[in-house]
C-alpha positions in Angstrom: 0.0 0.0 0.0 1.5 3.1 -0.6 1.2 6.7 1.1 -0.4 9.5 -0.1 0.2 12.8 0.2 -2.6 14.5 2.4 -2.7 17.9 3.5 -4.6 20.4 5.5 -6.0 23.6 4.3 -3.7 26.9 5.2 -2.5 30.5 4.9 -1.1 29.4 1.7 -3.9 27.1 0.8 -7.0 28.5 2.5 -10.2 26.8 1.7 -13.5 27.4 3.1 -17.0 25.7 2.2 -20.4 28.2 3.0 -23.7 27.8 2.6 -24.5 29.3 -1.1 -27.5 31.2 0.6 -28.7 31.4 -3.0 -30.9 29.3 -5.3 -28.6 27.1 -7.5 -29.7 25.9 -11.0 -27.6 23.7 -13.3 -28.3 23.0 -17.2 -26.5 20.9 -19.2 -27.2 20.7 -22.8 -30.3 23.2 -22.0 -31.8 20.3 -19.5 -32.2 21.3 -15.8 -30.2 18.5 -14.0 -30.3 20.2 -10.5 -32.0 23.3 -8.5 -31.4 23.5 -5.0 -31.2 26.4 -2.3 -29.0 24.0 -0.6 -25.8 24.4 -2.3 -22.3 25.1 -0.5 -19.6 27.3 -1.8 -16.0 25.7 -1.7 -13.2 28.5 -2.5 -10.3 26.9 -2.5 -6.9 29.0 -3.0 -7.0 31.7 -6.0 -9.2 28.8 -7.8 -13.1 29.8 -9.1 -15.2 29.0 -6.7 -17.1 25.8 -7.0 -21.0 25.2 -6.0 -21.4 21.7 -4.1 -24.8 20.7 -4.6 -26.6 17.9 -2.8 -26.8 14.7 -4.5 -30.6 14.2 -3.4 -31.1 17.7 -5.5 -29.9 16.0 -9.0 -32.1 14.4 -11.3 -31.0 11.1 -10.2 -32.1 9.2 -13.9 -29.3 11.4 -15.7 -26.4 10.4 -13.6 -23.9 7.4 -14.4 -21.0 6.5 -12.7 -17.9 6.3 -14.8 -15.1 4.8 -14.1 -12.9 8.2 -13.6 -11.4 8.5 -10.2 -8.9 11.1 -9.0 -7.6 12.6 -5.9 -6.9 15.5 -4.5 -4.6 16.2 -1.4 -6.1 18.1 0.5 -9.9 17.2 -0.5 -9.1 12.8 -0.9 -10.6 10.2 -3.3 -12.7 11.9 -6.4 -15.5 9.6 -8.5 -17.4 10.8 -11.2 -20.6 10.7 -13.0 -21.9 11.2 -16.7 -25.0 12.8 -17.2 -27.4 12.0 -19.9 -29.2 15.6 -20.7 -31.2 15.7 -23.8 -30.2 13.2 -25.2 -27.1 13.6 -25.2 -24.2 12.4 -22.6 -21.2 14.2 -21.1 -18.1 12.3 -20.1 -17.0 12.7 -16.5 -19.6 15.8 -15.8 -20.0 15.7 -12.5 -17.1 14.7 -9.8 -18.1 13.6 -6.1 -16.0 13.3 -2.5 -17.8 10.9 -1.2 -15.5 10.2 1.5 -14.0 13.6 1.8 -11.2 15.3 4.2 -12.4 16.6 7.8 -10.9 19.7 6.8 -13.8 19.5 3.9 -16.7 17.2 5.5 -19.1 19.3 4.9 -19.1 18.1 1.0 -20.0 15.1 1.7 -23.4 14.0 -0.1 -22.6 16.5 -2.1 -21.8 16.9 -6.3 -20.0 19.9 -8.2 -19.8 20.5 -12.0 -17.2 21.5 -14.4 -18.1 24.9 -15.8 -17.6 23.9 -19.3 -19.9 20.8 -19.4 -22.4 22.4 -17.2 -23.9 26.1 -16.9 -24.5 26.6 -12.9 -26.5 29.2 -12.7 -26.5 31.5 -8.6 -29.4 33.7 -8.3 
């Protein structure tokens, strides 16, 4: 078994995760996949900001697991999901920490999308 690299959120690497406190909406391919008012807000570093939005809130019949899996140090083991939006699907849409960092719990249960395979749309 080898180690991995895991690190904690700092002054040099801040990260934070909020409630949104906004409504949420995400199209992709002009198809509403997911609304919610639940969405969390994970800055992390100089990076965009990325909306988290619980997996209960995504139309559930568009999502399939792919076989993509990447990891982050400082977030931990990444899965993915396409998403079949009129009638079309998009590779690797959606990425999930299902089992993520304490320093990032709170996305647990939780799904974000790549801005250029998804518009999410904060109102």
């Amino acid at each position: 078994m080898t180690s991995r690299d895991v690190r904690q959120p700092s002054a040099a690497h801040p990260i934070t995760v909020e409630p949104t406190g906004r409504r949420v909406t995400v199209r992709i391919n002009g198809e509403v996949i997911a609304q919610t008012a639940a969405a969390l807000t994970l800055q992390e570093s100089t990076y965009p900001a990325v909306q988290y939005i619980p997996l209960a809130d995504v139309t559930a019949s568009a999502l399939h697991r792919s076989d993509t899996t990447t990891y982050c140090p400082y977030k931990g083991d990444a899965s993915y999901y396409d998403v079949t939006a009129a009638g079309e699907t998009v590779a690797d849409a959606i990425w999930t920490y299902e089992r993520p960092y304490p320093a990032v719990s709170a996305i647990a249960g939780h799904v974000a999308f790549y801005a250029d395979k998804a518009d999410v749309d904060v109102a």
